[in-house]
N, C-alpha and C positions, 0 to 999 in steps of 0.2 A: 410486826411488819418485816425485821430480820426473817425471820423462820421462811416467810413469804419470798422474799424479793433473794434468798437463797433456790425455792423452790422453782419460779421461775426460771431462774439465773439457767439451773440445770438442763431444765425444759428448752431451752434455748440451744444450749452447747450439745443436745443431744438431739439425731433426728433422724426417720424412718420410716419407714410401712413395711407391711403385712400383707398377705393374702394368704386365703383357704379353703381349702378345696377337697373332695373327696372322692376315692375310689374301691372299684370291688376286692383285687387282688393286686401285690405286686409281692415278687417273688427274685429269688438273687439274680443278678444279672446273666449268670451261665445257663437257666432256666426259661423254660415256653412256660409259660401261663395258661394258654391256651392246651395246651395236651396234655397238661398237670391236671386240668378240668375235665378234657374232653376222656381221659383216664378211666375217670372213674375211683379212683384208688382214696378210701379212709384215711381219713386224717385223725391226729388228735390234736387238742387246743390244748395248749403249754400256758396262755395267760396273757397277759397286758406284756406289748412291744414297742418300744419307743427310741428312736436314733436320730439324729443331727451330721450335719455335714455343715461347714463352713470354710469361704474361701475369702480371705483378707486382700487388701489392695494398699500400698500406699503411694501417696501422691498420684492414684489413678493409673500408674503403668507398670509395679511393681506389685506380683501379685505375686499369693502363697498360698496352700490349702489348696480343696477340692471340696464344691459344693454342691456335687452331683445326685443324683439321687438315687440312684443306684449306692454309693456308699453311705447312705445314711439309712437303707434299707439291711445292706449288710451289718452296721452296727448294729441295727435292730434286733437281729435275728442273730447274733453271734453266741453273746451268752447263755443262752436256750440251744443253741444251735437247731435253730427256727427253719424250717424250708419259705414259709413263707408270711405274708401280713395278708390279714382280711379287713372288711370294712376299714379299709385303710384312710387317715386323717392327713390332709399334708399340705404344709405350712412354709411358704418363700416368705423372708422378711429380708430387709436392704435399713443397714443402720449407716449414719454417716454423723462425717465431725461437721462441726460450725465452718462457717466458709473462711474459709476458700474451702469447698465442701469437696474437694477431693483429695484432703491431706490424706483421711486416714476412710477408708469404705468397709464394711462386710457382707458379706451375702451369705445367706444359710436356708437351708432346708432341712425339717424335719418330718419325720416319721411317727404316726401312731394309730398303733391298731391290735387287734387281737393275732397274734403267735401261732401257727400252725406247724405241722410234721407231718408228713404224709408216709401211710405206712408201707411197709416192703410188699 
């Protein structure tokens, strides 16, 4: 019943959602997506691309980070140095503390999808 009412306990002081959603293309912020397509231009696939953004809050009025999505596409794509994400996967969750629930808040956004370059 310890192990339990520990397990609980956690569940409690921890709380959040999710949502997810998906699109065809997203591509760095400095970039059309639209004329990157309408192009025409070869690409090659680099592999599996995955990035995070997150922006903290505390007490509700002090924030920090950037949970944009545009930077969590750039993370994506940096190590590869990716031009862009296909069949892209993406992910807003909202975690928060026990009430007074706006001591401490996060917001984040993730990226996942397959890694593209488009060629010269």
């Amino acid at each position: 019943m310890n192990r339990l009412g520990g397990l609980l306990l956690t569940g409690l002081l921890l709380a959040g959602c999710s949502s997810e959603g998906t699109l065809g293309i997203l591509t760095r912020a400095a970039e059309d997506p639209g004329q990157l397509m309408r192009s025409g231009r070869a690409f090659e696939v680099l592999g599996f691309g995955e990035g995070e953004a997150c922006k903290r809050y505390f007490l509700g009025m002090i924030p920090w980070g950037d949970a944009s999505l545009a930077i969590a596409v750039d993370r994506a794509l940096y190590d590869k140095r990716g031009d862009a994400l296909i069949n892209v996967t993406v992910e807003s969750s909202l975690m928060f503390s026990p009430p007074p629930y706006f001591l401490y808040t996060v917001s984040c956004n993730k990226v996942k999808g397959t890694m593209i370059k488009f060629q010269q």
